[in-house]
C-alpha positions as a Markdown table, in Angstrom:
| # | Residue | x | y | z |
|---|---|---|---|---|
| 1 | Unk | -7.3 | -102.1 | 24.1 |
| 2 | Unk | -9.8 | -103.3 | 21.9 |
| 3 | Unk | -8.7 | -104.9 | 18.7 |
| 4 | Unk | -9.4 | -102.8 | 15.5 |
| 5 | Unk | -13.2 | -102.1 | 14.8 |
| 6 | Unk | -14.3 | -101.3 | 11.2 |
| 7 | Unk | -16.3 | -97.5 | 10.9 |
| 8 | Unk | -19.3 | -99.2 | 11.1 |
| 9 | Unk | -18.5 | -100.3 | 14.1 |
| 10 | Unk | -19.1 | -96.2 | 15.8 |
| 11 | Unk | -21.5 | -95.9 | 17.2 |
| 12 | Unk | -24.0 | -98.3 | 15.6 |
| 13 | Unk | -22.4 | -101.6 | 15.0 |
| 14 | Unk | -20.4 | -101.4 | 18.9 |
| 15 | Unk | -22.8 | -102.6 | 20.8 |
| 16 | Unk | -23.1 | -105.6 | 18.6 |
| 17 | Unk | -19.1 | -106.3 | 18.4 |
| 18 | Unk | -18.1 | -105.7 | 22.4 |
| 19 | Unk | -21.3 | -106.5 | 24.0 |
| 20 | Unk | -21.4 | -103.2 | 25.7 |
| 21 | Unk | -24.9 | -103.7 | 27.5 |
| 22 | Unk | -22.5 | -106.3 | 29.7 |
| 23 | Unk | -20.0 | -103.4 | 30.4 |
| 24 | Unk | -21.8 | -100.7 | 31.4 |
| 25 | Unk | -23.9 | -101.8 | 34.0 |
| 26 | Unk | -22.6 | -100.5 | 37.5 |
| 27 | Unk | -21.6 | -102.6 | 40.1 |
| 28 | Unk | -24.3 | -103.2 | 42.8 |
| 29 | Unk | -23.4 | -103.8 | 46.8 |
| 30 | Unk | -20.9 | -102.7 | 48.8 |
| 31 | Unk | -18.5 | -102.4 | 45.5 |
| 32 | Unk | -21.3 | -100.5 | 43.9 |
| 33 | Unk | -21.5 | -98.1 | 47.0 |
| 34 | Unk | -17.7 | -97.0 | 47.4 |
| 35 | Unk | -17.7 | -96.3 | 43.7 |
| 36 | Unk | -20.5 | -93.9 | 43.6 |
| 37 | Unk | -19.2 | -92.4 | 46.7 |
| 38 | Unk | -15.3 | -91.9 | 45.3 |
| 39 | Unk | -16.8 | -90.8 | 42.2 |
| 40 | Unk | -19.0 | -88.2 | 44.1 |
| 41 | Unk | -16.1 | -87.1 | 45.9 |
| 42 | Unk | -14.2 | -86.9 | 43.1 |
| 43 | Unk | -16.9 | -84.5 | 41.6 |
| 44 | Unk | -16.9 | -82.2 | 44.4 |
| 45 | Unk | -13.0 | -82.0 | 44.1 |
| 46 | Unk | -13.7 | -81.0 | 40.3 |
| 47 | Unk | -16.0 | -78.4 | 41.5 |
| 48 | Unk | -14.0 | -77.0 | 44.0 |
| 49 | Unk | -10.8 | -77.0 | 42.1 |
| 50 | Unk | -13.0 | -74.8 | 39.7 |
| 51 | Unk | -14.7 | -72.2 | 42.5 |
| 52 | Unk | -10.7 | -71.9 | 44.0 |
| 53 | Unk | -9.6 | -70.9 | 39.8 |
| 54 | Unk | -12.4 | -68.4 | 39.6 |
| 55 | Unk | -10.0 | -66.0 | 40.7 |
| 56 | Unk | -7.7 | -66.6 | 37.7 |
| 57 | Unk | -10.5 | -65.2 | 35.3 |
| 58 | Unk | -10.5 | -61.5 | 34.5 |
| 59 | Unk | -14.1 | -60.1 | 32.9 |
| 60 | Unk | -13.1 | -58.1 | 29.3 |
| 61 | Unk | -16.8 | -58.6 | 28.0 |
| 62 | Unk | -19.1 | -60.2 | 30.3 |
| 63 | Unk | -22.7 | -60.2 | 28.2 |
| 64 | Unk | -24.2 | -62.7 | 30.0 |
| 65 | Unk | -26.9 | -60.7 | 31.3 |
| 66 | Unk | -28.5 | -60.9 | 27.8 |
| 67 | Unk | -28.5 | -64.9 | 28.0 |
| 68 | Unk | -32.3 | -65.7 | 27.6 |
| 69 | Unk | -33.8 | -68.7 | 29.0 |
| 70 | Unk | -33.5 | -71.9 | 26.5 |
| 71 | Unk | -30.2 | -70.6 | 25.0 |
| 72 | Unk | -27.8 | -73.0 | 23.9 |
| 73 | Unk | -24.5 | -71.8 | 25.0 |
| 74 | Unk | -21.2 | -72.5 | 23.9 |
| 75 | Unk | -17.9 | -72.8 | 25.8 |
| 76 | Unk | -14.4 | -72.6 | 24.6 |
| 77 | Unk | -11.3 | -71.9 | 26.0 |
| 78 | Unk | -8.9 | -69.9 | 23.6 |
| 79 | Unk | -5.3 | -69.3 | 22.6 |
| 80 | Unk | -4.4 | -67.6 | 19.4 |
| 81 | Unk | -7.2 | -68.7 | 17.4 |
| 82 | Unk | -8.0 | -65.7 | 15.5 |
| 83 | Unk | -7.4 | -67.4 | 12.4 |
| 84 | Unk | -10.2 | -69.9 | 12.9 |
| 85 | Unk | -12.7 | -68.3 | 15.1 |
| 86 | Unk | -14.9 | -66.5 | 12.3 |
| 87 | Unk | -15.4 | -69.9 | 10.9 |
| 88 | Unk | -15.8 | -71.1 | 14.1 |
| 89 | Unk | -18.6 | -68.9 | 15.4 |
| 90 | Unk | -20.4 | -68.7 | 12.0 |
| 91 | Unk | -21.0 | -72.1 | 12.1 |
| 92 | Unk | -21.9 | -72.8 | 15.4 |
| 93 | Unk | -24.3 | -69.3 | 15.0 |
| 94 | Unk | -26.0 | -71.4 | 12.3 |
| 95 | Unk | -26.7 | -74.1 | 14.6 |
| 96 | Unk | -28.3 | -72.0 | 16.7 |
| 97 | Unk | -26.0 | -71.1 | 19.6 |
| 98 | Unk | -27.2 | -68.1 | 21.7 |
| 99 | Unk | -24.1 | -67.2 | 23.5 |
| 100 | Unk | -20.6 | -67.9 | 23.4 |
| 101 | Unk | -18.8 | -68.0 | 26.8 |
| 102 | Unk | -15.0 | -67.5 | 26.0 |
| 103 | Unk | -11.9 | -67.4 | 28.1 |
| 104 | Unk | -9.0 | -66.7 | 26.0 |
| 105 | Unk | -5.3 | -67.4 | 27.4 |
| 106 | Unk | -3.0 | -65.2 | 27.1 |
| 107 | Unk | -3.3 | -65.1 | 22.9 |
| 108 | Unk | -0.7 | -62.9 | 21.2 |
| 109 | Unk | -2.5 | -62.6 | 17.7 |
| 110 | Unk | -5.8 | -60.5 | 18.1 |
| 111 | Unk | -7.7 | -63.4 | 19.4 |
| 112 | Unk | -8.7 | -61.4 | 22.1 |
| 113 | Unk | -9.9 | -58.0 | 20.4 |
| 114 | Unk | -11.6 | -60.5 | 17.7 |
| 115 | Unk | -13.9 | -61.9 | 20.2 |
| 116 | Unk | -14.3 | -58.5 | 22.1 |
| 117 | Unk | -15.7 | -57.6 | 19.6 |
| 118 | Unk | -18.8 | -60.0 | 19.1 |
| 119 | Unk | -22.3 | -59.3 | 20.6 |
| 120 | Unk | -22.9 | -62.8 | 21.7 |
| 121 | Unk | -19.4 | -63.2 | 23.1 |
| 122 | Unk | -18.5 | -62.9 | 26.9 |
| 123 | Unk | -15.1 | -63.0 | 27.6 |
| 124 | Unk | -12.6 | -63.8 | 30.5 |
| 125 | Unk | -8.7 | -63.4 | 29.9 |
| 126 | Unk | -6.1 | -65.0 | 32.1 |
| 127 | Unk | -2.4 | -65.5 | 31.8 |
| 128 | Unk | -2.3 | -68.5 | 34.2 |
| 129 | Unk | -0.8 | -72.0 | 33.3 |
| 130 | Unk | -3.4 | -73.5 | 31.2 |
| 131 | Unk | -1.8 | -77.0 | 32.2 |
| 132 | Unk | -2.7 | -76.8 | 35.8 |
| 133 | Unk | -6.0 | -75.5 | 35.3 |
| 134 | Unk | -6.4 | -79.4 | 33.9 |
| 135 | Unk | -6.0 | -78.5 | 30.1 |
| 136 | Unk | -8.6 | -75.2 | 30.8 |
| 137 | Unk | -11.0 | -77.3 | 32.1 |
| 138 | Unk | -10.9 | -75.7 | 35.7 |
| 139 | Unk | -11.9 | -72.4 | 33.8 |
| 140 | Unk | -14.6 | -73.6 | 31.8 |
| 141 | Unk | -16.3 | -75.5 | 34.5 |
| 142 | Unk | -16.4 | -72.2 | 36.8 |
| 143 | Unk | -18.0 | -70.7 | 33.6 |
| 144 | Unk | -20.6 | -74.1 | 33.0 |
| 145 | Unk | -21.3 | -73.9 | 36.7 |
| 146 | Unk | -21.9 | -70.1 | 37.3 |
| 147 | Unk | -23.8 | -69.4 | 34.0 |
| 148 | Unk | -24.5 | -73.1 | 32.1 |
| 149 | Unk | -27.0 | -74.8 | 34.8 |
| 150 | Unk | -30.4 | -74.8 | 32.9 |
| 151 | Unk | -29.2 | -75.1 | 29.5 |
| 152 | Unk | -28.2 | -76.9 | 27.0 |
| 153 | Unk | -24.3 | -76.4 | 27.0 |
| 154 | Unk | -21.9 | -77.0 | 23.9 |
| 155 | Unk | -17.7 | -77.0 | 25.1 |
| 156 | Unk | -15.7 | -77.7 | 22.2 |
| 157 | Unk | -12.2 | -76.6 | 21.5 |
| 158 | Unk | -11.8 | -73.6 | 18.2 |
| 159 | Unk | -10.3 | -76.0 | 15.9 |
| 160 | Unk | -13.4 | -78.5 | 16.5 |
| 161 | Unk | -17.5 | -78.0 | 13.9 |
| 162 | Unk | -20.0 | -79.9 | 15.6 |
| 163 | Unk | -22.2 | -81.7 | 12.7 |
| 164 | Unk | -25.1 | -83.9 | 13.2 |
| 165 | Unk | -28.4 | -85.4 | 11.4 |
| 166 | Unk | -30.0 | -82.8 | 9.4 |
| 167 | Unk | -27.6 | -79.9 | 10.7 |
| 168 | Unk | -28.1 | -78.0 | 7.7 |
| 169 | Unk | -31.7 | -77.6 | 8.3 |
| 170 | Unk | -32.8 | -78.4 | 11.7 |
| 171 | Unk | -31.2 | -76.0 | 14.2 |
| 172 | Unk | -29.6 | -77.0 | 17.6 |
| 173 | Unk | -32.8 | -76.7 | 19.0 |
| 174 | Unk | -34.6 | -79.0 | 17.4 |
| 175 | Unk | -31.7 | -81.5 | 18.5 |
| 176 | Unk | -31.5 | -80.8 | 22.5 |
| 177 | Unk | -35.7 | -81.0 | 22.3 |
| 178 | Unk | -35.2 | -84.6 | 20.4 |
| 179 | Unk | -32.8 | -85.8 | 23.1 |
| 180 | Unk | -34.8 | -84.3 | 26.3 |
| 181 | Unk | -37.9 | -86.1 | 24.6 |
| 182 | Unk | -35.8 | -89.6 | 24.7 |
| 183 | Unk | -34.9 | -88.4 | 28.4 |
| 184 | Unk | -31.4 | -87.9 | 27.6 |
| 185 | Unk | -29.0 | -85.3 | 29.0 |
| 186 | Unk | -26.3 | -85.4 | 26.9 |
| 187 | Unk | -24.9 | -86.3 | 23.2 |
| 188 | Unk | -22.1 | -88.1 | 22.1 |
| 189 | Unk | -19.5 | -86.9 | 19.2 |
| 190 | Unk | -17.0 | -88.9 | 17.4 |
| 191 | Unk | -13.9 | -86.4 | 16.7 |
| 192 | Unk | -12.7 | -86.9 | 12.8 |
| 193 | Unk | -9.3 | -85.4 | 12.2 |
| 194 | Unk | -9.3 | -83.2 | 8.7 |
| 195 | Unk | -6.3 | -83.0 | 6.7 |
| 196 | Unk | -5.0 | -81.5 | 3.4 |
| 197 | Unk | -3.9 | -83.5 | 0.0 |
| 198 | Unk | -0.5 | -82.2 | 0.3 |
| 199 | Unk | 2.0 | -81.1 | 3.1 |
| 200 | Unk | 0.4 | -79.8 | 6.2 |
| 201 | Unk | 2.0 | -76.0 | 6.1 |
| 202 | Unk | 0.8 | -75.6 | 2.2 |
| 203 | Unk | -1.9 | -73.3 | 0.9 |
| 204 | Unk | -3.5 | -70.4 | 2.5 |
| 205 | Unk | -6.7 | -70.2 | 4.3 |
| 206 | Unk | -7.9 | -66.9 | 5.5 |
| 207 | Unk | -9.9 | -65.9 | 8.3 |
| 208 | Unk | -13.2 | -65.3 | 6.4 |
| 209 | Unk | -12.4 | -69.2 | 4.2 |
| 210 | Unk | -14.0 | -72.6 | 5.1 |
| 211 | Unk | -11.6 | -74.6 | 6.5 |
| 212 | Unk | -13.1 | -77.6 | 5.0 |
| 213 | Unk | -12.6 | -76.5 | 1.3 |
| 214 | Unk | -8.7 | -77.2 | 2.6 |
| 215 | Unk | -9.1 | -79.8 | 4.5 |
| 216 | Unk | -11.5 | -82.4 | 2.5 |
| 217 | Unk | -9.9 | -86.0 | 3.6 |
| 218 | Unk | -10.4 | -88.1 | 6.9 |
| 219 | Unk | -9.6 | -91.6 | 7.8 |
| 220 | Unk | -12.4 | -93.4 | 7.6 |
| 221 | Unk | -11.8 | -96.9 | 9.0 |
| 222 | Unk | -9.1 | -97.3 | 11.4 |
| 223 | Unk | -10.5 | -96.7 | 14.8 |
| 224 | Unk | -10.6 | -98.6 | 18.3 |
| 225 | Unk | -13.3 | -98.8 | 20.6 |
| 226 | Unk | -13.6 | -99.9 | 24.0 |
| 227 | Unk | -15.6 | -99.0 | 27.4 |
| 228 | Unk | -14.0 | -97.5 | 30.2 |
| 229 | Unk | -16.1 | -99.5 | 33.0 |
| 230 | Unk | -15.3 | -97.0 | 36.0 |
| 231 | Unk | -17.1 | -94.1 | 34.6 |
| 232 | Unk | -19.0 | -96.0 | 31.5 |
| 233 | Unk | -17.7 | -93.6 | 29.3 |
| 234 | Unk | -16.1 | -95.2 | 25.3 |
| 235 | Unk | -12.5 | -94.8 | 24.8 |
| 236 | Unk | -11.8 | -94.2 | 21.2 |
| 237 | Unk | -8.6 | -94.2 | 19.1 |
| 238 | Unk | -7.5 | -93.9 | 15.4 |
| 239 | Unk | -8.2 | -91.7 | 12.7 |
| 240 | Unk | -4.8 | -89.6 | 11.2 |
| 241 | Unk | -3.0 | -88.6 | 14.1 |
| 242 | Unk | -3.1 | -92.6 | 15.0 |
| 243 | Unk | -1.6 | -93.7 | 12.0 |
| 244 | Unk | 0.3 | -91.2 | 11.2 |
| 245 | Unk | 2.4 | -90.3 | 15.2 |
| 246 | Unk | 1.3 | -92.9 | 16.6 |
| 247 | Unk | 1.7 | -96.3 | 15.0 |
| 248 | Unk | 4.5 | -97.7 | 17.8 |
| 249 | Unk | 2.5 | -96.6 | 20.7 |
| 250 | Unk | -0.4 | -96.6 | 20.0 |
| 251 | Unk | -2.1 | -96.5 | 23.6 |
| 252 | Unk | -0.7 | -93.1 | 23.1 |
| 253 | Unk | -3.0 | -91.7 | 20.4 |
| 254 | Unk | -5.3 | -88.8 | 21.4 |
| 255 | Unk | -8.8 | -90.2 | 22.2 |
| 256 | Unk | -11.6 | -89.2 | 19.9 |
| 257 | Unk | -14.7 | -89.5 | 21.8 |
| 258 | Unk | -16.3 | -86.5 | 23.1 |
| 259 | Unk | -19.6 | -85.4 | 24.8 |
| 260 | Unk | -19.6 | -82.1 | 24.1 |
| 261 | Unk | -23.6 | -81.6 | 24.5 |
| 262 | Unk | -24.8 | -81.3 | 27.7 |
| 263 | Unk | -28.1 | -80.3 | 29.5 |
| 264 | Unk | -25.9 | -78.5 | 32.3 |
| 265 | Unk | -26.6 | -78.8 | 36.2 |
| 266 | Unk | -24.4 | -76.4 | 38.3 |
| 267 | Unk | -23.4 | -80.8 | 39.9 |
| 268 | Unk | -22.3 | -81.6 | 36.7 |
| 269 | Unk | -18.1 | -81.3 | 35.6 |
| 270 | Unk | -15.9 | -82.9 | 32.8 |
| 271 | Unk | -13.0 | -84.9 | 34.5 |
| 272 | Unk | -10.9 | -85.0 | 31.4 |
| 273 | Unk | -11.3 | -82.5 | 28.5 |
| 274 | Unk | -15.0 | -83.5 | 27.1 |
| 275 | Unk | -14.3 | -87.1 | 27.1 |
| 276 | Unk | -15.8 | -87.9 | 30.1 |
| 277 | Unk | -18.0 | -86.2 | 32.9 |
| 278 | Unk | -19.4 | -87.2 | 36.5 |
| 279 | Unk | -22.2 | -88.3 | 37.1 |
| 280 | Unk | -21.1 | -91.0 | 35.2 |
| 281 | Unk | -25.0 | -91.7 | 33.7 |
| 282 | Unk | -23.6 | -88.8 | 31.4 |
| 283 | Unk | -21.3 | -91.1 | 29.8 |
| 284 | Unk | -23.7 | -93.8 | 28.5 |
| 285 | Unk | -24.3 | -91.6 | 24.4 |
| 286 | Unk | -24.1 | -95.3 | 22.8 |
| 287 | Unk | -27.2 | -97.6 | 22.8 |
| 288 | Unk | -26.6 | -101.2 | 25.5 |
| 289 | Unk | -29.1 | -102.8 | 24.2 |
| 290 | Unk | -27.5 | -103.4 | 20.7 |
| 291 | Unk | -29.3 | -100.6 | 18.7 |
| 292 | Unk | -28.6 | -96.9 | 18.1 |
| 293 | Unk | -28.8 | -93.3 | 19.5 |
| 294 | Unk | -28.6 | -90.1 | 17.8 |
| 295 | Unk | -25.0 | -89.1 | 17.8 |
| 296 | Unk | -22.7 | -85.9 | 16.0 |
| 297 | Unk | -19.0 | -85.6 | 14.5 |
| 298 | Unk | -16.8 | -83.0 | 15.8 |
| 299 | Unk | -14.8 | -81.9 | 12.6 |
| 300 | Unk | -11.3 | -81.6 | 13.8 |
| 301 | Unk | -9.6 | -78.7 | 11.6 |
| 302 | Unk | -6.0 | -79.0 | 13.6 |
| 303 | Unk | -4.2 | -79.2 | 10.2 |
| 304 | Unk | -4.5 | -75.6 | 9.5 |
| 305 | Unk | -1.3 | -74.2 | 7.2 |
| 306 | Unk | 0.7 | -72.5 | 10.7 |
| 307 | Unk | 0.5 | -76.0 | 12.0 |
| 308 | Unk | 4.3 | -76.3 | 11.8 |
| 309 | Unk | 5.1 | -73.1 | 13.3 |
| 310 | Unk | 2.6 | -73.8 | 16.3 |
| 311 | Unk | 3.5 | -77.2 | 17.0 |
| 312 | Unk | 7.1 | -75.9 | 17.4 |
| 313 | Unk | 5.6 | -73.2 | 19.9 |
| 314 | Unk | 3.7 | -75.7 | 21.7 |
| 315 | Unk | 6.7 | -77.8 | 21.9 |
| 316 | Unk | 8.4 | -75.1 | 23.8 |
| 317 | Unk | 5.5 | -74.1 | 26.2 |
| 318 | Unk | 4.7 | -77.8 | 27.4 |
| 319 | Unk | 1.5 | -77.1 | 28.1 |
| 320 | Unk | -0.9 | -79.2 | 26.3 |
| 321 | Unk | 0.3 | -83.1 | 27.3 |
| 322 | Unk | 0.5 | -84.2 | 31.5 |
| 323 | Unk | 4.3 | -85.5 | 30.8 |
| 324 | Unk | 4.4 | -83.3 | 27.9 |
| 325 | Unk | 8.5 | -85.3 | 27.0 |
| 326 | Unk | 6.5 | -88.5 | 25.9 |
| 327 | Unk | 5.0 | -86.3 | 23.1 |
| 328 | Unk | 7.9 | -84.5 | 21.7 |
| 329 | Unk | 8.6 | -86.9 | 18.7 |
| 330 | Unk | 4.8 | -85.9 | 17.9 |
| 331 | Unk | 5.8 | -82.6 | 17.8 |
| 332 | Unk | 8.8 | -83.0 | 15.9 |
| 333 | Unk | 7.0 | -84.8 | 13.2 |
| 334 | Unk | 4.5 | -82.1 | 13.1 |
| 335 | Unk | 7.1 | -79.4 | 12.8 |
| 336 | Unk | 8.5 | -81.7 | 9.5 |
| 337 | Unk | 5.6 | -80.6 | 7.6 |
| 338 | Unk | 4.3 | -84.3 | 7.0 |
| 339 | Unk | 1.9 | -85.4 | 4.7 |
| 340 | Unk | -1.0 | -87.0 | 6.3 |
| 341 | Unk | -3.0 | -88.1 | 2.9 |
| 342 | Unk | -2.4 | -91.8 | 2.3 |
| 343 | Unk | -4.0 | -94.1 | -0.3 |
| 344 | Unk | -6.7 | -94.8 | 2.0 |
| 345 | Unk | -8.1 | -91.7 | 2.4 |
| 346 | Unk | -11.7 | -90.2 | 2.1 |
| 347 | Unk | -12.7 | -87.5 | 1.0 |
| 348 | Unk | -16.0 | -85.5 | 3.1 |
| 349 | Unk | -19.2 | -85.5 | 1.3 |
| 350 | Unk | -21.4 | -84.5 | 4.2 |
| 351 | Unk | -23.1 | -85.8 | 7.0 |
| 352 | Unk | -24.9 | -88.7 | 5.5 |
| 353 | Unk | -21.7 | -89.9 | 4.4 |
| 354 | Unk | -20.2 | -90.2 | 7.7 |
| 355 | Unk | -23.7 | -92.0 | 9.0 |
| 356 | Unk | -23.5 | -94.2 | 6.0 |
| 357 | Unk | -19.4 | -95.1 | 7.1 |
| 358 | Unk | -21.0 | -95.5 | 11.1 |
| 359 | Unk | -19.2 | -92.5 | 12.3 |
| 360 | Unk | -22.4 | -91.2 | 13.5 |
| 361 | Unk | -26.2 | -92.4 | 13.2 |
| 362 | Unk | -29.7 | -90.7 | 13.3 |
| 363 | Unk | -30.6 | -93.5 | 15.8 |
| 364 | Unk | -34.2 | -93.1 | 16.1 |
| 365 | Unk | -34.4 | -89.0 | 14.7 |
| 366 | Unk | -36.2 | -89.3 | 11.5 |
């Protein structure tokens, strides 16, 4: 991996430090050749592992007939998040999302009836393995395929707020027609893990509560970047969960990046959560030529008080990790109700704060 980059270094100083305009370009000739056709096949087998899961996806609310053309449309996949998911779709409402496209998992804690009840919510339920379907993905790209081509398409996970320049006064909208007037597709997020002052399972946050009044602090500076050449996509590591589970093995830290905005084509599919999709021209959200593009933070709001109980839960289900025995002692730390503050910690003041820190930039959006 990379050695350490400073904050400034994401997403507008990395093209400067790693000389990514060198790393990105695809290989021509014959090499070129086999690697756009492995990749295309390896799309297609995305595609039809999706059209074969289908089947697993039971209708409870299906509202998609009142999707009007230009929506942007959101995509999660679910499992007892009823605590969050007010917050959740309040905020992404305020952005300007026109339908949310759910597919909730088996929850056991009135997820399900929560988001039954929204007007702009369509809802699947299934009780299969969400580790097979690849992490939910299989689901979600039956969903992004059947009802996403055409639009602008926003997957995120419940415990994830999308921020971006001016997102307090310039709706989604405004965004996507920026980026389609650049001629990009897609936008690139840098996920910032949120945490509280004291022990993870302290305080109370209800249903109706911003999450970020509990969770103020973030790790601002100890992040690794690198490109991943095969599909051009970053690879980036740090922030609290780093430092805090994953000092010794670090290679083992959750990845950070995310392009969770997508002008969707039915073609189109995410090979590993939203941190990387095929075609690989999807990938390319930082600048090669050594200035910047517009880019958002996903607000990670994990550290929730219940954290301990569910970490113990999803220790026990297995479902989350490929070789999920190389993450119990992250688990077990979790369940020790740690505290994740440190004397490096920052505390969030906003959007220009993280553009000032590098974390995202305006790139050219004025």
């Amino acid at each position: 991996m990379a050695g350490p980059v400073s904050p400034s270094a994401f997403p507008r100083g990395l093209p400067h430090a790693c000389a990514i305009g060198t790393l990105v370009d695809p290989p021509g000739g014959l090499t070129g050749a086999l690697l756009a056709l492995k990749l295309r096949s390896r799309r297609q087998l995305l595609l039809w592992r999706a059209f074969r899961r289908r089947r697993q996806l039971a209708p409870v609310a299906d509202r998609t007939a009142a999707i009007v053309p230009g929506a942007v449309l959101c995509f999660l996949c679910v499992r007892n998040e009823a605590r969050r998911l007010t917050q959740f779709l309040a905020h992404h409402r305020a952005l300007g999302v026109g339908h949310f496209l759910a597919v909730d998992n088996a929850s056991t804690d009135g997820t399900a009836a929560l988001l039954r009840a929204q007007r702009d919510v369509s809802l699947w339920h299934t009780g299969a393995s969400y580790k097979a379907a690849r992490f939910g993905m299989d689901w979600l790209t039956w969903l992004l395929l059947r009802h996403g081509s055409g639009h602008w398409c926003l997957t995120l996970d419940a415990d994830e707020l999308l921020v971006y320049p001016y997102w307090q006064s310039r709706p989604l909208s405004a965004l996507t027609g920026w980026l389609e007037a650049q001629g990009r597709d897609s936008f690139g997020a840098l996920t910032v893990d949120m945490y509280p002052q004291g022990p993870v399972s302290q305080g109370h946050v209800g249903p109706d509560d911003d999450p970020l009044r509990h969770l103020a602090w973030f790790d601002a500076g100890n992040y690794q970047v690198q490109v991943q050449p095969r599909l051009r996509n970053l690879w980036v590591q740090g922030g609290a969960r780093a430092r805090a589970f994953f000092g010794e093995t670090p290679r083992r830290a959750p990845t950070l990046n995310k392009t969770p905005l997508v002008r969707w084509h039915w073609r189109y599919a995410y090979v590993t959560s939203t941190h990387s999709l095929l075609p690989p021209r999807l990938n390319v959200v930082y600048d090669t030529e050594g200035g910047e593009l517009t880019s958002g933070v996903l607000l990670h709001t994990k550290f929730l008080p219940g954290i301990t109980e569910r970490s113990a839960e999803e220790r026990a289900r297995a479902e989350h990790f490929a070789n999920a025995a190389q993450y119990a002692a992250y688990y077990d730390r979790l369940t020790a109700d740690p505290v994740l503050h440190c004397g490096a910690s920052t505390r969030y003041a906003g959007w220009r704060q993280m553009e000032a820190l590098g974390l995202m930039s305006r790139g050219g959006w004025i």
